[in-house]
C-alpha positions as CSV (number, residue, x, y, z in Angstrom):
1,X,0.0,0.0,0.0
2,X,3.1,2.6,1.2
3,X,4.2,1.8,-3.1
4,X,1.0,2.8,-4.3
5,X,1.2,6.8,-3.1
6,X,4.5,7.2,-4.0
7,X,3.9,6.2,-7.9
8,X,1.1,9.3,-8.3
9,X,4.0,11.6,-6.5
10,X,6.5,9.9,-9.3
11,X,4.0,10.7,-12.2
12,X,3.3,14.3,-11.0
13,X,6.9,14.9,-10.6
14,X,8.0,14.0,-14.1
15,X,4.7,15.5,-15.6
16,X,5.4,18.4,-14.6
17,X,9.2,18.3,-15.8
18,X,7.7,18.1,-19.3
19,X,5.8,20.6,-19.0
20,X,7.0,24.3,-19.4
21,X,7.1,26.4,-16.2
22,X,3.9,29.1,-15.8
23,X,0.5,29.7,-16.0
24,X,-0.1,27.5,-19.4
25,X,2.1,24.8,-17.3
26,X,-0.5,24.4,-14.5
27,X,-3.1,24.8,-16.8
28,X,-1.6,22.0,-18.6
29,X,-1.0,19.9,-15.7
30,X,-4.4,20.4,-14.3
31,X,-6.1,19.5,-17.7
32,X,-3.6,16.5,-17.7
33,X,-4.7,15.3,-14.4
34,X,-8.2,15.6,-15.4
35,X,-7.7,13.4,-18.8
36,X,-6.5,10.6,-16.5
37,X,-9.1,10.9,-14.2
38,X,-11.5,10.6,-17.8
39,X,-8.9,8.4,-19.4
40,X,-10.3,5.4,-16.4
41,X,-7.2,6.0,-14.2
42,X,-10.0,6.0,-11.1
43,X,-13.1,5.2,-12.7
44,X,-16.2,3.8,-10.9
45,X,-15.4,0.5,-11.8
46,X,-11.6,0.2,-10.4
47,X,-12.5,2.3,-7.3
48,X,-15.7,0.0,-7.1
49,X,-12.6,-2.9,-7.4
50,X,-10.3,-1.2,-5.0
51,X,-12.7,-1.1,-2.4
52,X,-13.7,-4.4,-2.0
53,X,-10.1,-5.5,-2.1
54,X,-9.3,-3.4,1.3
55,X,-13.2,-4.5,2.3
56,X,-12.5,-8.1,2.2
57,X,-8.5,-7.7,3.4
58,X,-10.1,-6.3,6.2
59,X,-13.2,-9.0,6.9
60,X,-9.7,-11.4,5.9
61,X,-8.3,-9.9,9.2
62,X,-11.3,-9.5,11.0
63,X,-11.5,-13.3,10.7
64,X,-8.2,-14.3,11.1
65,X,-8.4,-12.0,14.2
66,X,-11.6,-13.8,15.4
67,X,-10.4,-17.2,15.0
68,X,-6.5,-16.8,16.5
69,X,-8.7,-15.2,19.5
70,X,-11.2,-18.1,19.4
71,X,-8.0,-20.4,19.4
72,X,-6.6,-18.6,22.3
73,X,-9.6,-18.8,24.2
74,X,-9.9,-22.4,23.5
75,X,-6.2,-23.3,24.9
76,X,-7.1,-21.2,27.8
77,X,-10.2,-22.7,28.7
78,X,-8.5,-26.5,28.1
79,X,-5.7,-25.6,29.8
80,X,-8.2,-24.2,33.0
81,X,-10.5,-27.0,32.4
82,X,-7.9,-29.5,32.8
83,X,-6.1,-28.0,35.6
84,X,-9.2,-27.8,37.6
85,X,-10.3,-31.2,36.5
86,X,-6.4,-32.5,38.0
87,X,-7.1,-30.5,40.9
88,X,-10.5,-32.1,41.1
89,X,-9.2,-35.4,40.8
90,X,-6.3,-34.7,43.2
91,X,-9.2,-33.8,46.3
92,X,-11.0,-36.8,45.4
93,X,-7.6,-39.1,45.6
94,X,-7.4,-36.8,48.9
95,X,-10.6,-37.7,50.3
96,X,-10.7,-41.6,49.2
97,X,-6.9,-42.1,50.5
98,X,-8.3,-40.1,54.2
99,X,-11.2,-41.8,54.2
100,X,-9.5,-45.3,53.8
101,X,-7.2,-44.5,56.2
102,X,-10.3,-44.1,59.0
103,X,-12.1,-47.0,57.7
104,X,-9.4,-48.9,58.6
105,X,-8.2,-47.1,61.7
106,X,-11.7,-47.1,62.8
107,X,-11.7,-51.5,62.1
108,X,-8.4,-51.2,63.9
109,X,-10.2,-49.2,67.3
110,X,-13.5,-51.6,67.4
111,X,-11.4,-54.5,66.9
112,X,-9.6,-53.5,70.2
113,X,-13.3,-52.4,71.6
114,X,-14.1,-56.1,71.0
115,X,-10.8,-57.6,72.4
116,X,-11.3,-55.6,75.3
117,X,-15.4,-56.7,75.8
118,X,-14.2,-60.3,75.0
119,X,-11.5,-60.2,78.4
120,X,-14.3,-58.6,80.3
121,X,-16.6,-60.9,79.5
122,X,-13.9,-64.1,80.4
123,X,-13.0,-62.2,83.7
124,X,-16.4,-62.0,84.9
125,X,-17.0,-65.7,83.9
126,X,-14.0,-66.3,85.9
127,X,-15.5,-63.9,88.7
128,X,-18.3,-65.9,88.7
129,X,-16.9,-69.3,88.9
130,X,-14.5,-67.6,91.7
131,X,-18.0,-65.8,93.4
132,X,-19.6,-69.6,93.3
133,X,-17.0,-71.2,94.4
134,X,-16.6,-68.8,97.5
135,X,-20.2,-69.3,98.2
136,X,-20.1,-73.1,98.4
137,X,-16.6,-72.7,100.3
138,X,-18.4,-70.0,102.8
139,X,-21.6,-72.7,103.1
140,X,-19.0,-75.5,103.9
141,X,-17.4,-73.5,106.2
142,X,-20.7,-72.4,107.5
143,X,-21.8,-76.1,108.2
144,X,-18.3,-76.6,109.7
145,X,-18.7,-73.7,112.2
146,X,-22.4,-74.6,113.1
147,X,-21.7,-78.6,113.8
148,X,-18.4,-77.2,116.0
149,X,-20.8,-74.8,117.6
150,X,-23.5,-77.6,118.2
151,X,-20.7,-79.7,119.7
152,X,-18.9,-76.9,121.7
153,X,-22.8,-76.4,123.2
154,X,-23.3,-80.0,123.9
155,X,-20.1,-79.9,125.5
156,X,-20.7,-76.6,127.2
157,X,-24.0,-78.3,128.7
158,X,-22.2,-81.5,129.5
159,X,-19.6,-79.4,131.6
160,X,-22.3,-77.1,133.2
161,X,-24.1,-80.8,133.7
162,X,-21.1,-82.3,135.1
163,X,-20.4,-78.9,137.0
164,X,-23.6,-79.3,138.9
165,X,-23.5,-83.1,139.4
166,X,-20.0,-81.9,141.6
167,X,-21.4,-79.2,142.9
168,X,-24.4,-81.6,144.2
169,X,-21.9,-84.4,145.2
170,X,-19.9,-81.7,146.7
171,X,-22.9,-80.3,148.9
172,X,-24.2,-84.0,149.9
173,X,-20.5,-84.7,151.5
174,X,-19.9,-84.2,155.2
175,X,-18.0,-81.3,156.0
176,X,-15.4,-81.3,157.3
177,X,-14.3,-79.2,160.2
């Protein structure tokens, strides 16, 4: 485009250095300039030409405008889509990996909780069998005391019998003086 003003300038410059300096020069150079403008130089048509050339240069970059910015937009929005998609994916490894870890803490803490129930229950079964055990040891020992307390009686009575047989075999002597 810069090429095409500088050829008019060219073609003024050596139309007018063949043309005689003064008033008929200008007149000539201005009657000149107006037999190219008739001779089709910028006629209708070529303007007509002209402008749709620049018109569709200009939708040409328009477009080619449009779609580098559509391809722009595109990568960004992949490359955004894909990071948060990663990032996405990365929280839900988080989450699976944390909660794995408590489901298998948490089997770890009730199968202590059941260890734990399981020696309670053994040492109250062995309470038990100890509390039973004491019971029928404290009834043995309880018949044991109550036959040596029905014997230390009848031995009590026998004495206080025998006690009072002396003491009346004792009273039925003659004194003695």
């Amino acid at each position: 485009m810069g090429n095409n003003r500088k050829a008019p300038n060219k073609h003024l410059k050596q139309q007018r250095a063949r043309q005689p300096s003064g008033a008929d020069g200008e007149d000539a150079w201005t009657a000149s300039q107006q037999s190219n403008a008739s001779d089709g130089i910028l006629s209708p048509d070529l303007a007509n030409s002209i402008m749709e050339h620049f018109q569709a240069k200009k939708e040409k970059k328009a477009m080619e405008k449009q779609t580098k910015f559509i391809q722009t937009a595109t990568k960004k929005l992949t490359a955004d889509i894909a990071e948060s998609l990663s990032d996405g994916q990365q929280a839900l490894s988080t989450v699976d990996n944390i909660f794995a870890q408590f489901v298998i803490d948490y089997a770890a803490i009730e199968d202590e909780i059941r260890r734990i129930w399981c020696e309670i229950r053994k040492e109250q079964q062995t309470l038990l069998i100890l509390a039973e055990k004491r019971i029928n040891l404290n009834t043995e020992t309880g018949e044991e005391v109550e036959k040596g307390m029905v014997t230390g009686m009848a031995r009590a009575k026998g004495a206080c019998e025998d006690m009072e047989a002396l003491s009346q075999s004792l009273s039925t002597l003659p004194e003695m003086s």
